[in-house]
C-alpha positions in Angstrom: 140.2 84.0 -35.0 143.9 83.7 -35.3 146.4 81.3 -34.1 147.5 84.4 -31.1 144.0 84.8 -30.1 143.3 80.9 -29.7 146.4 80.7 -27.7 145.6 83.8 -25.9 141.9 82.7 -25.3 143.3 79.2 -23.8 146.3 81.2 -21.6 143.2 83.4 -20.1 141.0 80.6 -19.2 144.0 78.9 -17.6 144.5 81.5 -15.5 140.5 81.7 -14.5 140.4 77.9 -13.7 142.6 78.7 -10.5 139.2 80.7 -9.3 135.6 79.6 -7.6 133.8 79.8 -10.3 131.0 81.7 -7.9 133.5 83.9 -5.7 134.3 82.8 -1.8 131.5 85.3 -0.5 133.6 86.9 2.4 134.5 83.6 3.4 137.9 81.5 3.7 137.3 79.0 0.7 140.0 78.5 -1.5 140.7 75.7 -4.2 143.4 73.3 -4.6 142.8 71.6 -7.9 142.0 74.1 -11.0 139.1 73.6 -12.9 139.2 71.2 -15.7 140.7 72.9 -18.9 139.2 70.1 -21.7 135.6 71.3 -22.0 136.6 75.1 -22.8 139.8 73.8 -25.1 137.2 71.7 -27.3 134.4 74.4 -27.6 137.1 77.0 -28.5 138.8 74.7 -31.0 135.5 73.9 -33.0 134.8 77.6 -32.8 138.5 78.5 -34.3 138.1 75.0 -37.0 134.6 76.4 -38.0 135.3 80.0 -38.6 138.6 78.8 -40.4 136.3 76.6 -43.1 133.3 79.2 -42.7 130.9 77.2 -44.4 127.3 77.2 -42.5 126.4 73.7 -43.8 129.1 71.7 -42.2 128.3 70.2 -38.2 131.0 70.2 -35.8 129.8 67.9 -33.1 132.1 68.9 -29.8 132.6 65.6 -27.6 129.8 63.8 -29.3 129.3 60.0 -29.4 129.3 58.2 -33.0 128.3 54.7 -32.9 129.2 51.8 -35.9 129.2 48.3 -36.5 131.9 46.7 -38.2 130.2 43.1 -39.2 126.6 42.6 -39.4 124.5 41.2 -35.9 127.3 42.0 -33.9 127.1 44.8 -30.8 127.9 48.1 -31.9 131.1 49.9 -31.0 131.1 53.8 -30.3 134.0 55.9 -30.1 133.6 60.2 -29.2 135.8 62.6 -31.1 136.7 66.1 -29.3 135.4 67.3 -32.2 134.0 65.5 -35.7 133.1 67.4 -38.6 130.1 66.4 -40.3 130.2 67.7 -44.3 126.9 66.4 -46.0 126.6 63.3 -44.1 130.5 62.3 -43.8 132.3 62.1 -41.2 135.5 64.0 -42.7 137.7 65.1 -40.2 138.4 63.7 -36.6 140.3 65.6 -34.0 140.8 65.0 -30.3 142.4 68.0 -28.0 144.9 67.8 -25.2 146.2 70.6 -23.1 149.6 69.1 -23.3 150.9 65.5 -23.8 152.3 64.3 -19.8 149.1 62.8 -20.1 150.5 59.3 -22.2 153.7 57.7 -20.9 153.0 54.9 -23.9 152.2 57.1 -26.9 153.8 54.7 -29.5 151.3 52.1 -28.6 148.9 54.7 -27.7 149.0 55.8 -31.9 149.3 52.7 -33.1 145.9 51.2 -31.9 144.4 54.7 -33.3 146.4 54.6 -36.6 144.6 50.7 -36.9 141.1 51.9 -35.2 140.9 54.6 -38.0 142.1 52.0 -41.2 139.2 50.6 -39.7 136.2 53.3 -40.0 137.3 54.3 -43.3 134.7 54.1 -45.8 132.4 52.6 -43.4 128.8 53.2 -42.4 128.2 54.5 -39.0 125.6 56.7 -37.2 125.2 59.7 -34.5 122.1 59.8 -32.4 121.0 63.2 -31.8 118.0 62.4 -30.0 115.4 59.0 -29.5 113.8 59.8 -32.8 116.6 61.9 -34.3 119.2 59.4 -35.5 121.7 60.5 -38.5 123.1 58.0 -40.8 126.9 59.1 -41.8 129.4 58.3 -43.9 132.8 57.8 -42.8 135.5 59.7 -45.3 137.8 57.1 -47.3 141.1 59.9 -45.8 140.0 60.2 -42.4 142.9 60.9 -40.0 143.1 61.3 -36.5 144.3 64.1 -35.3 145.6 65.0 -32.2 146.1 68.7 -31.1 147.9 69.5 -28.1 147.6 72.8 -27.1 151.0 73.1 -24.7 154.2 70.9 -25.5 156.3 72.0 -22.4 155.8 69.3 -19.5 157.3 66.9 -21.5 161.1 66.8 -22.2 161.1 67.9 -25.3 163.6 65.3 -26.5 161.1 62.9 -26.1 158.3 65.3 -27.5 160.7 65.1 -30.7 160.8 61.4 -30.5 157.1 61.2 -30.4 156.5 63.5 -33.3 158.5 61.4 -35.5 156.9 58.4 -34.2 153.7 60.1 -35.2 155.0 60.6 -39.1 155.8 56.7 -39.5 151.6 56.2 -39.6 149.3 56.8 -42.4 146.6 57.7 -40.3 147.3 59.8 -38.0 148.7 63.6 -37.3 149.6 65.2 -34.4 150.0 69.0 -33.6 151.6 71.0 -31.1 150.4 74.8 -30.6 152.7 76.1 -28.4 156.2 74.9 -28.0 160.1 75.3 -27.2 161.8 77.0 -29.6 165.1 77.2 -31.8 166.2 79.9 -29.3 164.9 78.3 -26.1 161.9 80.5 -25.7 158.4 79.4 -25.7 156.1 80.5 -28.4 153.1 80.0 -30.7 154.1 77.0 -33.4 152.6 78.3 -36.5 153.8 75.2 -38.5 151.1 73.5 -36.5 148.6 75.5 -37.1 149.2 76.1 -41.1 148.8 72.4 -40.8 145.8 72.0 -39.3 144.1 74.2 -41.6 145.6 73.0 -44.6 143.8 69.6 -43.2 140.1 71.6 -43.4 140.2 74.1 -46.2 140.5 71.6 -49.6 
């Protein structure tokens, strides 16, 4: 899949999430809010991350709970990545999707407390329970990031958006990407900088 068929894919689904899902049968029902965007973006993103690294082996767990406890006998915490990559038992990549970012309004503070949440995890032993019985022990990679992927940068002034991405370079842990964005020449468009990032995160 490539970066114009992701966006494509996305733009399309939009566009469908404005419909009833089951038609309005002959009669007068029509639909205010659209349909929630997040589930598709997240199943469409693993799909795109998984045929990117093409390597049957690896999980990619979409909106999955992972569970941890930082100091012996205490309650343990859980936290649920958009999507985790699972690669032999570690945990080795960590991304959460947003459609686009007028979601935050504090996004300094917002990256900080994940920039110190993932210093935290690294190198630690945590766990993902498939089922009652089914219960996976993990590792948690020493170079985990978080990564944020936002799929449309234009309801946000995009001074600000600027301001933000710079904000985002001053910590070690974290990484955020935006797909499709403002350009040089004012026009809107696939940012393929983001992507050839992205993927330079998963293929080592």
């Amino acid at each position: 899949m490539t970066s114009q068929e992701f966006i494509d894919k996305v733009v399309l689904q939009r566009k469908k999430s404005n419909y009833l899902l089951e038609g309005d049968g002959g009669f007068n029902i029509k639909r205010g809010m659209a349909h929630t965007m997040s589930g598709y973006v997240e199943d469409l993103f693993a799909l795109y991350i998984a045929k990117k690294i093409n390597c049957e082996k690896n999980k990619y767990l979409v909106d999955k709970v992972i569970s941890i406890r930082f100091k012996e006998g205490e309650k343990a915490k859980s936290f649920k990545p958009d999507l985790a990559i699972i690669n032999d038992n570690t945990f080795s990549h960590y991304f959460d999707l947003k459609t686009n970012m007028g979601w935050n309004r504090h996004f300094d503070n917002y990256l900080k407390e994940k920039n110190t949440f993932i210093e935290k995890l690294k190198n630690r032993d945590a766990w993902i329970r498939h089922s009652k019985k089914d219960v996976q022990d993990i590792k948690i990679a020493e170079n985990l990031k978080y990564q944020m992927v936002v799929v449309f940068g234009w309801n946000i002034n995009q001074e600000l958006m600027k301001k933000n991405l710079e904000i985002a370079k001053t910590y070690e842990n974290v990484k955020v990407h935006i797909l499709y964005t403002k350009k040089e020449d004012g026009e809107y468009g696939i940012n393929e900088d983001a992507f050839n990032e992205i993927e330079k995160t998963i293929i080592q």
